[in-house]
C-alpha positions in Angstrom: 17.5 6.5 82.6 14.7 4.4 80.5 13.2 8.2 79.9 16.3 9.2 78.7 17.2 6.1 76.6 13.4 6.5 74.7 14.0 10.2 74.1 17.2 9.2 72.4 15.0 6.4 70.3 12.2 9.1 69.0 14.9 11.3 68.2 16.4 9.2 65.8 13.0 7.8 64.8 12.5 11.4 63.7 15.4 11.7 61.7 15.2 8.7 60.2 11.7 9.7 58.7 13.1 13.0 58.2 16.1 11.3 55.9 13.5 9.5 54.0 11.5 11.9 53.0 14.0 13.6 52.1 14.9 10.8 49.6 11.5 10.1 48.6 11.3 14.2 47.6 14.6 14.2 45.3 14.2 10.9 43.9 14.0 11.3 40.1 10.0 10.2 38.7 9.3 6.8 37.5 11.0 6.8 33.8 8.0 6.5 31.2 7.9 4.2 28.5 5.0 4.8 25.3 4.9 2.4 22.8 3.2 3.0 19.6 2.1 -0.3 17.4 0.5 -0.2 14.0 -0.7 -3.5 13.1 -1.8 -4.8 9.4 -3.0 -8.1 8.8 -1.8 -9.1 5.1 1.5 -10.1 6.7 0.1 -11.8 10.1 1.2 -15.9 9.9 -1.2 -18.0 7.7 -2.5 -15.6 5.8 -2.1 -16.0 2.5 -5.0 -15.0 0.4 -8.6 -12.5 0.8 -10.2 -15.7 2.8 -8.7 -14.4 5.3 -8.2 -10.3 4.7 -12.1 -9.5 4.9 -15.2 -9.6 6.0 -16.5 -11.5 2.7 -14.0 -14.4 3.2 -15.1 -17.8 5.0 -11.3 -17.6 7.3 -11.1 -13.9 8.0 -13.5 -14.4 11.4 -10.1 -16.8 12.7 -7.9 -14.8 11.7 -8.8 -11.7 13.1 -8.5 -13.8 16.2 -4.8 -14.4 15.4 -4.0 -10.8 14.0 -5.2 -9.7 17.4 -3.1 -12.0 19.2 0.3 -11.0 17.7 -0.9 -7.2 18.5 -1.3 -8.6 22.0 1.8 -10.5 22.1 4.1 -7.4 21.2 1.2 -5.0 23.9 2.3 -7.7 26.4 5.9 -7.8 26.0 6.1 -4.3 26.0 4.2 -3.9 29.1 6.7 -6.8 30.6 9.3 -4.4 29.5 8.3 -1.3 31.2 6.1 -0.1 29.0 4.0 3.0 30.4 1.7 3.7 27.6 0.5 1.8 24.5 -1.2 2.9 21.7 -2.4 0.2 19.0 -3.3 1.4 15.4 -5.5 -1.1 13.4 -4.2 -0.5 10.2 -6.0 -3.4 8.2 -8.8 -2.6 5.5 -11.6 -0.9 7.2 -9.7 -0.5 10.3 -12.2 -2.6 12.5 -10.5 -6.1 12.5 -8.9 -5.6 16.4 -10.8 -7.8 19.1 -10.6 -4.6 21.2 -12.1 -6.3 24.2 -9.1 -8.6 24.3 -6.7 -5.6 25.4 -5.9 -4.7 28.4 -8.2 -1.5 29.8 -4.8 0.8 29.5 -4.7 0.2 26.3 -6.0 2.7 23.7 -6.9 1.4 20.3 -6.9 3.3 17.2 -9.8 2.4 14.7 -11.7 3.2 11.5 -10.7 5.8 8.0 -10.5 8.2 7.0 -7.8 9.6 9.9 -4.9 11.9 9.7 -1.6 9.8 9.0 -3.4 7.0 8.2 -1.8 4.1 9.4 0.1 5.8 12.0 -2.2 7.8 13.6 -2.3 9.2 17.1 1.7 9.5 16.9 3.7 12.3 18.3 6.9 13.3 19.8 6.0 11.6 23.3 6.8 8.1 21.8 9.7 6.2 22.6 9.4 3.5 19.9 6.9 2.2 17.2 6.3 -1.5 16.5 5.3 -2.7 13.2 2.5 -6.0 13.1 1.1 -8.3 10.2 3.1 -6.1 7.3 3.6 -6.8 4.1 5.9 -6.2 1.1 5.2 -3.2 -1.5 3.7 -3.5 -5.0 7.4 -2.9 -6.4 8.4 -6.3 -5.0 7.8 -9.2 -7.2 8.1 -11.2 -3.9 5.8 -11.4 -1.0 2.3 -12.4 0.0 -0.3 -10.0 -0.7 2.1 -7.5 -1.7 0.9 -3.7 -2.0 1.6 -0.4 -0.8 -1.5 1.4 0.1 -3.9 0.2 -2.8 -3.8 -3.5 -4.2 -6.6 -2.1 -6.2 -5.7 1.4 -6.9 -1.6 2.0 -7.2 1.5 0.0 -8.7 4.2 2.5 -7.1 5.4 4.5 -4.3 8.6 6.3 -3.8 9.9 8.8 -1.3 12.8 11.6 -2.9 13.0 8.6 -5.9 13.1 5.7 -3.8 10.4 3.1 -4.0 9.1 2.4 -0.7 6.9 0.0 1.0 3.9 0.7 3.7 6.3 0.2 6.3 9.3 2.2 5.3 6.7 5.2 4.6 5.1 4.6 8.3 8.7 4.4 9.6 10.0 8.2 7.6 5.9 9.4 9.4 7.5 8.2 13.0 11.2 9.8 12.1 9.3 13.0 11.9 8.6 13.0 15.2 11.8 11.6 16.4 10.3 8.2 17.0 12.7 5.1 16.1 10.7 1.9 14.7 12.6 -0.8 16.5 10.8 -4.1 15.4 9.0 -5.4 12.2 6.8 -8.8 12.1 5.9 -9.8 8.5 6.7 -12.3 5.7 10.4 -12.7 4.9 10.5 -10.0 1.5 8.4 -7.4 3.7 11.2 -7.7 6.6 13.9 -7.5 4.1 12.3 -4.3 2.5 12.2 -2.7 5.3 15.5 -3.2 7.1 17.1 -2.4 3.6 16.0 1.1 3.8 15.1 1.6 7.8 18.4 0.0 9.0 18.9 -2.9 11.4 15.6 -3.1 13.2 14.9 -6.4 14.9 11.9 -8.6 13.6 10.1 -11.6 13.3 9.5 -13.4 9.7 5.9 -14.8 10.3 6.2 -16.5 6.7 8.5 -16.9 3.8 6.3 -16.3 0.5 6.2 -18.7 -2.5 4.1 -16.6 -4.3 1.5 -13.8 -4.0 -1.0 -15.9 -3.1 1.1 -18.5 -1.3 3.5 -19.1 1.5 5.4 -21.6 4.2 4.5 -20.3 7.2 4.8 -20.2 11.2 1.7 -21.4 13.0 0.1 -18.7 15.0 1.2 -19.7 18.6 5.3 -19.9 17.2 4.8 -16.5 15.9 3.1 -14.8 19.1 6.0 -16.4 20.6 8.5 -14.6 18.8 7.1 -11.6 19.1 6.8 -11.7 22.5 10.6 -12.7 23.0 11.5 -10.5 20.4 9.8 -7.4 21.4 10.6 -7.7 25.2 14.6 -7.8 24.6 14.7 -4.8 21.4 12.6 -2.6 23.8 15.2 -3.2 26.3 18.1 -1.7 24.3 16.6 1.8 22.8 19.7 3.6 22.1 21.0 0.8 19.7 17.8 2.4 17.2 17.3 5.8 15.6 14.6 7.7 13.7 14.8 7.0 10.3 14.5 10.5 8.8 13.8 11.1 5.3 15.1 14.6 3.8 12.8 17.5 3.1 11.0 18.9 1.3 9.8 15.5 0.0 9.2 14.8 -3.2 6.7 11.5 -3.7 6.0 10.0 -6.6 2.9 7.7 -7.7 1.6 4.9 -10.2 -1.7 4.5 -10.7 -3.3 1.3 -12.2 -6.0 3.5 -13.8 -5.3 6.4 -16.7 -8.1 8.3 -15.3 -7.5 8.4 -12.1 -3.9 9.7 -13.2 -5.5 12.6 -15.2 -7.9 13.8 -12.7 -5.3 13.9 -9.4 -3.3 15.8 -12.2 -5.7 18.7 -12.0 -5.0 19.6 -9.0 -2.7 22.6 -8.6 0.7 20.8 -6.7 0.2 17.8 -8.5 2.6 17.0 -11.8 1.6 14.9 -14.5 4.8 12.7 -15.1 3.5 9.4 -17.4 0.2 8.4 -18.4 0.2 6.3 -14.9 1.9 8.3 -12.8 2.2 11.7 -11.2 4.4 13.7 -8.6 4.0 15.8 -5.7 6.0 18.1 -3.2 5.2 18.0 0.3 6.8 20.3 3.3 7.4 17.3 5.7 5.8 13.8 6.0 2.8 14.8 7.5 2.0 16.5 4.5 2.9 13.9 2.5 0.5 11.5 4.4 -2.7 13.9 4.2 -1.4 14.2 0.2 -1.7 10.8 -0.3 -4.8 9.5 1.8 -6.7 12.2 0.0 -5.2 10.9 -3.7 -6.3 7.2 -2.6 -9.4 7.9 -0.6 -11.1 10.4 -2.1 -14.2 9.7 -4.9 -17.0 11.5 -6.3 -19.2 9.4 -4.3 -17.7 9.8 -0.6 -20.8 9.9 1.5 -20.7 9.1 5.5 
């Protein structure tokens, strides 16, 4: 009887495994999440003039330190949110202002120019969102801190299929054309505005509110890597309330230079029309055409050297 009794107990030890591994075999894989973030640093909190934008000025060593920490709050929140993969883009000046050794080793950090889509790099179809740090307002805005699109020194206007748009709006049409929603924007209160008005209802963090170019009320660092962080974690939670912003094509993409001769020269070139004596236009196939258009027209100069 007890041999009988143990016979029946490996038998249903052995279906039991059998049941599962069945389970384990037909359970659906692990969902993947991939993040992309492109972080600038003229809309990061505090900063408010070039002491803190480059290597020349006597705040910028600090506040690198604090544009990496809002990268790394919004890397953190999305890994707290399921996050699988995360690609960060450092998209500020010469592209090396990231404390890369503060990242976590699965991160993977985009640095240095001249690259293909410039300030969205590295992006594809295998995103699920994009996150937008530190941006800024464009050089059409008579608001916000810093404001530019590209060029503070080099162009006065930017506009996709005749609408004026700002660095983040243009990363945001770049991430559209790979089906990639941008879900979240942290910047001063005119470059969140911009945004939204032409990306739709993305969530976001105001890091400032601008009283003038070179001037602003603003969060202190902590408070904003808060926000982010909470921020961030919920509007990765609830994808499907976000879609690509998509920009129709061919696009047309017009420019205003500060300089007459820069004007005259990128009009020599065969696509390019001369439209004012500041400006010219272009046709592109899609907007990764556009992008290699444009980071040619503002990077390129008899002197490039390596």
């Amino acid at each position: 009887m007890k041999l009988r009794i143990h016979g029946v107990g490996i038998l249903c030890a052995a279906f039991a495994l059998a049941a599962l591994t069945s389970l384990a075999q037909s359970a659906p894989p692990a969902k993947k999440l991939k993040v992309y973030i492109s972080v600038d640093m003229e809309g990061v909190a505090g900063v408010v003039t070039g002491d803190q934008l480059g290597p020349q000025g006597f705040e910028y060593a600090r506040f690198r330190e604090f544009m990496t920490k809002e990268a790394l709050a919004a890397v953190n929140a999305a890994k707290e949110a399921g996050a699988t993969e995360i690609l960060v883009s450092d998209s500020h000046g010469n592209g090396e202002n990231l404390l890369i050794e503060q990242f976590p080793p699965d991160v993977r950090i985009i640095r240095s120019w001249p690259r293909r889509l410039s300030m969205m790099a590295g992006i594809d179809d295998t995103f699920d969102a994009a996150l937008f740090i530190g941006y800024h307002s464009s050089t059409d805005n008579p608001r916000g801190v810093r404001a530019h699109t590209f060029s503070s020194g080099t162009l006065t206007h930017v506009a996709l299929n005749g609408t004026a748009v700002t660095e983040g709006a243009w990363n945001a049409a770049i991430a559209g054309h790979f089906g990639v929603p941008v879900i979240f924007v942290a910047g001063d209160e005119a470059a969140v505005a911009e945004v939204k008005s032409l990306v739709g209802p993305l969530e976001s963090v105001e890091t400032k509110r601008s009283l003038g170019f070179h001037s602003a009320d603003t969060l202190t660092p902590q408070a904003a890597c808060d926000q982010i962080a909470r921020k961030v974690k919920a509007t990765l939670s609830r994808l499907k309330d976000f879609k690509p912003y998509r920009v129709s094509t061919p696009v047309t993409v017009d420019i205003g230079f500060k300089q007459y001769l820069q004007t005259e020269v990128a009009a020599y070139l065969p696509f390019v029309e001369r439209t004012g004596s500041h400006s010219v236009r272009f046709r592109a196939r899609d907007m990764t055409e556009a992008s290699s258009i444009m980071s040619f027209l503002n990077t390129y100069e008899p002197g490039l050297a390596p």
